[in-house]
C-alpha positions in Angstrom: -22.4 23.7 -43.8 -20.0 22.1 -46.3 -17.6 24.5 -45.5 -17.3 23.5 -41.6 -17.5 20.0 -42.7 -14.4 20.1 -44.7 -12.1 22.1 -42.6 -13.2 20.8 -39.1 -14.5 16.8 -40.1 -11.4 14.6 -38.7 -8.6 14.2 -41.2 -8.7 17.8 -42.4 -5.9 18.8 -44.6 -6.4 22.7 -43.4 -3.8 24.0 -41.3 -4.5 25.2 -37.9 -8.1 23.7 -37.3 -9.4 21.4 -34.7 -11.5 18.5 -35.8 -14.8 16.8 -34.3 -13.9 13.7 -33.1 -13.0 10.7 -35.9 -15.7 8.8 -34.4 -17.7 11.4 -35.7 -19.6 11.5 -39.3 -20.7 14.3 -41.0 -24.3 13.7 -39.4 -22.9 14.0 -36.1 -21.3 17.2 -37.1 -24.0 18.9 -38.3 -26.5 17.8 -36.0 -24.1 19.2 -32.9 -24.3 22.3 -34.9 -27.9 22.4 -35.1 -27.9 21.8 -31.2 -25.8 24.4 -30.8 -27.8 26.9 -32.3 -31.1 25.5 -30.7 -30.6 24.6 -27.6 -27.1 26.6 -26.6 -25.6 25.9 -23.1 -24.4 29.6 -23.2 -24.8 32.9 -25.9 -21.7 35.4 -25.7 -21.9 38.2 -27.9 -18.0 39.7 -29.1 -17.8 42.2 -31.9 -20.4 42.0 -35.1 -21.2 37.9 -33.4 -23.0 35.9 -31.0 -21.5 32.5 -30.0 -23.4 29.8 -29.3 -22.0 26.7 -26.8 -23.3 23.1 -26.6 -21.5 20.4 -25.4 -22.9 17.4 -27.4 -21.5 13.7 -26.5 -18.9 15.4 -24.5 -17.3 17.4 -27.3 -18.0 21.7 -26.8 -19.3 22.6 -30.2 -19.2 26.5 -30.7 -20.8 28.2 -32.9 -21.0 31.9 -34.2 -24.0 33.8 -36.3 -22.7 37.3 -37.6 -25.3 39.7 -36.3 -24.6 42.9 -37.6 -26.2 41.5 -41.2 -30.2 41.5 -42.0 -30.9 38.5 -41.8 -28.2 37.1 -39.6 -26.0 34.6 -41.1 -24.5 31.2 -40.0 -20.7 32.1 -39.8 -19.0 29.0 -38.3 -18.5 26.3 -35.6 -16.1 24.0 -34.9 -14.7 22.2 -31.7 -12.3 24.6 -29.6 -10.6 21.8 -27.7 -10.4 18.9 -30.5 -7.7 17.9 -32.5 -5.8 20.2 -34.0 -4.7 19.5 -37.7 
């Protein structure tokens, strides 16, 4: 989770990422994640992943568990359409 939260929380110094919103805290973040994961709007499958998409407080929130491992395993998520750093 720590790695999301410092390359997607606003104010990112990582080139090329999008941010949650700055009204955001880390809480936010991960509880959007969480959501995602739960309770996903829509699962797409591409390649050795499954995406997950929740739009939480109006923000999409995506998500992406690698499937081809056993257990499956968290991968990422972050907001397509924020902020870009």
């Amino acid at each position: 989770m720590e790695r999301v939260l410092s390359k997607h929380r606003h104010g990112s110094k990582v080139p090329g990422k999008t941010w949650f919103p700055p009204s955001w805290s880390d809480e936010d973040i991960q509880r959007a994640i969480h959501l995602s994961l739960q309770e996903p709007h829509e699962i797409t499958p591409f390649g050795d992943k499954l995406g997950f998409e929740k739009v939480v407080q109006q923000v999409l929130a995506w998500s992406h568990v690698r499937v081809d491992t056993d257990p499956p395993i968290f991968w990422n998520s972050y907001p397509p359409h924020g902020e870009a750093s």
